[in-house]
C-alpha positions as CSV (number, residue, x, y, z in Angstrom):
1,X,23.4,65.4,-99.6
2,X,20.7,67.1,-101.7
3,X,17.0,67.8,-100.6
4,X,14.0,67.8,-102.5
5,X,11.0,68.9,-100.6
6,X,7.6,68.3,-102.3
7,X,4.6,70.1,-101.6
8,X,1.1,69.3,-102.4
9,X,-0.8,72.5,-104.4
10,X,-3.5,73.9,-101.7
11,X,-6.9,72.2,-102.1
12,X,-9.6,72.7,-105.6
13,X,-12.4,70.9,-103.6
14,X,-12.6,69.1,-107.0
15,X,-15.0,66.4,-106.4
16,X,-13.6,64.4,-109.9
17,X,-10.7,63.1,-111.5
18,X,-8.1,66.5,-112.2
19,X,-4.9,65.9,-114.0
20,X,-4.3,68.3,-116.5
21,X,-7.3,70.8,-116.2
22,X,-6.3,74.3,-114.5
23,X,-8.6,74.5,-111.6
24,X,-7.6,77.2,-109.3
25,X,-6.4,76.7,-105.5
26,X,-8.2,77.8,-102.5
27,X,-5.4,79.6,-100.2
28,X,-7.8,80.8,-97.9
29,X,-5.9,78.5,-94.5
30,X,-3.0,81.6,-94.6
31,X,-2.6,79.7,-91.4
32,X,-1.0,76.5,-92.7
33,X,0.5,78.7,-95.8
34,X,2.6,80.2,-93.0
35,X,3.8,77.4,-91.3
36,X,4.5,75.3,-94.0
37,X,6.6,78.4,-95.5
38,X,8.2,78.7,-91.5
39,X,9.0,74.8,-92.1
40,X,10.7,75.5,-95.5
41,X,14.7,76.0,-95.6
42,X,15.5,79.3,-96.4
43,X,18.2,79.0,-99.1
44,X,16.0,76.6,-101.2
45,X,15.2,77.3,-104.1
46,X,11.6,77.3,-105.2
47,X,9.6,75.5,-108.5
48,X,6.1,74.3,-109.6
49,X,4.2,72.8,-112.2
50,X,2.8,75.0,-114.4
51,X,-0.9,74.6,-113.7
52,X,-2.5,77.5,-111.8
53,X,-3.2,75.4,-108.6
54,X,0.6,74.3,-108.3
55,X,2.1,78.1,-109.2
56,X,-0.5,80.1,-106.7
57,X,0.9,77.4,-103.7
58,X,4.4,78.0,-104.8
59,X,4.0,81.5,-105.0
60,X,1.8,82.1,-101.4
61,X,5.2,79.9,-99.8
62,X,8.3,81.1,-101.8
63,X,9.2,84.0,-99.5
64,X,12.2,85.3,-100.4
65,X,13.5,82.1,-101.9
66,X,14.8,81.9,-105.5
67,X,11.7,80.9,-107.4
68,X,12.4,78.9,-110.8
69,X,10.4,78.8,-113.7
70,X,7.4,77.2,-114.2
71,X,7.8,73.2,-115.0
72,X,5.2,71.2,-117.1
73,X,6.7,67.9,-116.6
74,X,5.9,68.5,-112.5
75,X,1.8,68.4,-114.0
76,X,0.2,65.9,-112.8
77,X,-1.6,62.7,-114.2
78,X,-2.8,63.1,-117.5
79,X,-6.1,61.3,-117.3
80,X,-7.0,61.8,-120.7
81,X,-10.8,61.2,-121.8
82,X,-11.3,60.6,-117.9
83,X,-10.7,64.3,-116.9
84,X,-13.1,66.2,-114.8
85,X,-14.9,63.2,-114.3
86,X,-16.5,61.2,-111.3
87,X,-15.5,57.5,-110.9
88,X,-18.7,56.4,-111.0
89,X,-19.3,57.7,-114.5
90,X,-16.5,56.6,-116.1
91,X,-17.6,54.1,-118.5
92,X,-15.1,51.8,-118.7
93,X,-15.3,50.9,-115.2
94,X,-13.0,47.8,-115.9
95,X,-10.6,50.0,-117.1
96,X,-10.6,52.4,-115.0
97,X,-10.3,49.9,-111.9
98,X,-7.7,48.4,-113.9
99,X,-5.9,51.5,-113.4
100,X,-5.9,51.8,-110.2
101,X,-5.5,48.1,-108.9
102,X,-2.7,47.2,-111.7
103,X,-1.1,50.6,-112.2
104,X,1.5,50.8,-114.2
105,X,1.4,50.2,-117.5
106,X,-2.7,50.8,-117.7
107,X,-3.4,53.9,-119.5
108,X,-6.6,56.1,-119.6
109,X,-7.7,56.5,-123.3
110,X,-5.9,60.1,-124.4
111,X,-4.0,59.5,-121.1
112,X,-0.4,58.7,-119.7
113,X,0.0,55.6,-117.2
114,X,1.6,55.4,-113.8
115,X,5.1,54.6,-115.8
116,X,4.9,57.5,-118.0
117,X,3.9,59.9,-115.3
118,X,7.0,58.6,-113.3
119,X,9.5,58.8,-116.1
120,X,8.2,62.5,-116.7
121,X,8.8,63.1,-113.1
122,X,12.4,61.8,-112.6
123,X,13.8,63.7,-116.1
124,X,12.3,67.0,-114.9
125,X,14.2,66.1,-111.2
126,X,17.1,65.3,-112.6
127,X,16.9,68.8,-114.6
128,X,16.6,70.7,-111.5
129,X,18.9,68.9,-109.5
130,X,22.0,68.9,-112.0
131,X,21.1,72.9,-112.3
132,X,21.1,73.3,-108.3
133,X,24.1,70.8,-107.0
134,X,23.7,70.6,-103.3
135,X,21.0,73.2,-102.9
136,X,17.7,72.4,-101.0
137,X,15.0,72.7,-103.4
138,X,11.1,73.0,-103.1
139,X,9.1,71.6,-106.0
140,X,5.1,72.4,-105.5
141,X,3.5,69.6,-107.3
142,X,0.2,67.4,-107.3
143,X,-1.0,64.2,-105.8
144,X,0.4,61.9,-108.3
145,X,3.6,63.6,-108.9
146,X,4.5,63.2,-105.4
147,X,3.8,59.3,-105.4
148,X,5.8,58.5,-108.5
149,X,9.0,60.2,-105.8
150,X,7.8,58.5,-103.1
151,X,7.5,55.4,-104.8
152,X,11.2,56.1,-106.2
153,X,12.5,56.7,-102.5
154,X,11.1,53.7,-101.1
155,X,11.5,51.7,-104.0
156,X,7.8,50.2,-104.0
157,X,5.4,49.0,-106.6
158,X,3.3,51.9,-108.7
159,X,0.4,49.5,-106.2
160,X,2.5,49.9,-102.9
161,X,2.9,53.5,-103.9
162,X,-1.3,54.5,-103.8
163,X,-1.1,53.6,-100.0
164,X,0.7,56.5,-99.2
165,X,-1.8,59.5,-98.5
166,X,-0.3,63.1,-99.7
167,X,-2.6,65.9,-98.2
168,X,-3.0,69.1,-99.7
169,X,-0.6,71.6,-98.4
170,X,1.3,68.8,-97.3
171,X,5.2,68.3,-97.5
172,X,7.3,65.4,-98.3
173,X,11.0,65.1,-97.9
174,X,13.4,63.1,-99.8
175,X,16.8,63.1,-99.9
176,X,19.6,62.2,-102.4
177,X,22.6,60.2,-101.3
178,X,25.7,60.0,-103.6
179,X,26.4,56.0,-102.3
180,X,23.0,55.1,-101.8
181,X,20.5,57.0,-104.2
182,X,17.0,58.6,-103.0
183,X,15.9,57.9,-99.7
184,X,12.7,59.4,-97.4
185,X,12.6,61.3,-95.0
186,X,9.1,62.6,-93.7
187,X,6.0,61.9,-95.7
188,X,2.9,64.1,-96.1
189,X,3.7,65.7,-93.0
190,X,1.9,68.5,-92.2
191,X,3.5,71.7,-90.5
192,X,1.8,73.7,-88.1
């Protein structure tokens, strides 16, 4: 049975809607680095999104773990012409709740929707899982990212999904069954 253990990038105190933009991480809590590193396997190997926030959290917890390239199908959301910015100034407020109460196919202008982002996900997944057969592997990811897996796993609606909370620095664990197909194991747990 293979592992995939996702870990949410270390906070941006981003007050706003980040996807795409390359805000850095605050590492500063070397205290939960180190325990979520201590909760890692050893022999997994290690990959990220390629957005600064994602890479500098894979990098602070890799160790002495195989690290793998950089991914840009692990980015999160692309929220288009909603980027950077707060709910409440969103213009399209019907839209944007829209998006959120009826995700799916609902798309931020310039954007991806919920169904994209999840398609993204799983072909990047099933890369590094038919280049790793059997190994344990540690993907450092976003929000979103996480949720489309979790939503996957549990086999929920894009809606069911957005109940789940995924902290920062948190990890998830899913596992792949030949005879059964993903299932989850913890979720947003938080070592230390």
């Amino acid at each position: 049975m293979s592992r995939l253990l996702w870990v949410r990038h270390a906070p941006t105190h981003a007050k706003s809607m980040v996807g795409w933009s390359d805000l850095p991480a605050d590492l500063s809590d070397t205290a939960r680095l180190r325990a979520l590193d201590a909760a890692l396997p050893q022999g997994a190997v290690v990959l990220s999104s390629d957005l600064s926030r994602a890479i500098a959290t894979a990098d602070a917890i890799s160790g002495k773990r195989d690290r793998l390239p950089h991914d840009p199908d692990l980015r999160e959301i692309n929220f288009g012409e909603w980027e950077l910015q707060s709910f409440d100034t969103i213009p399209d407020q019907d839209g944007l709740h829209a998006f959120w109460d009826r995700p799916g196919e609902t798309r931020p202008p310039g954007g991806e929707s919920w169904n994209e982002l999840g398609a993204r996900v799983n072909r990047a997944v099933a890369r590094v899982m038919d280049a790793h057969p059997g190994r344990d592997i540690v993907a450092v990811a976003h929000f979103g990212v996480i949720l489309t897996q979790v939503q996957r796993a549990l086999r929920l609606t894009p809606y069911q999904a957005f109940a789940h909370r995924i902290d920062n620095l948190s990890l998830t664990e899913l596992h792949l069954d030949p005879d059964t197909g993903w299932q989850a194991g913890r979720i947003n747990h938080l070592p230390g």
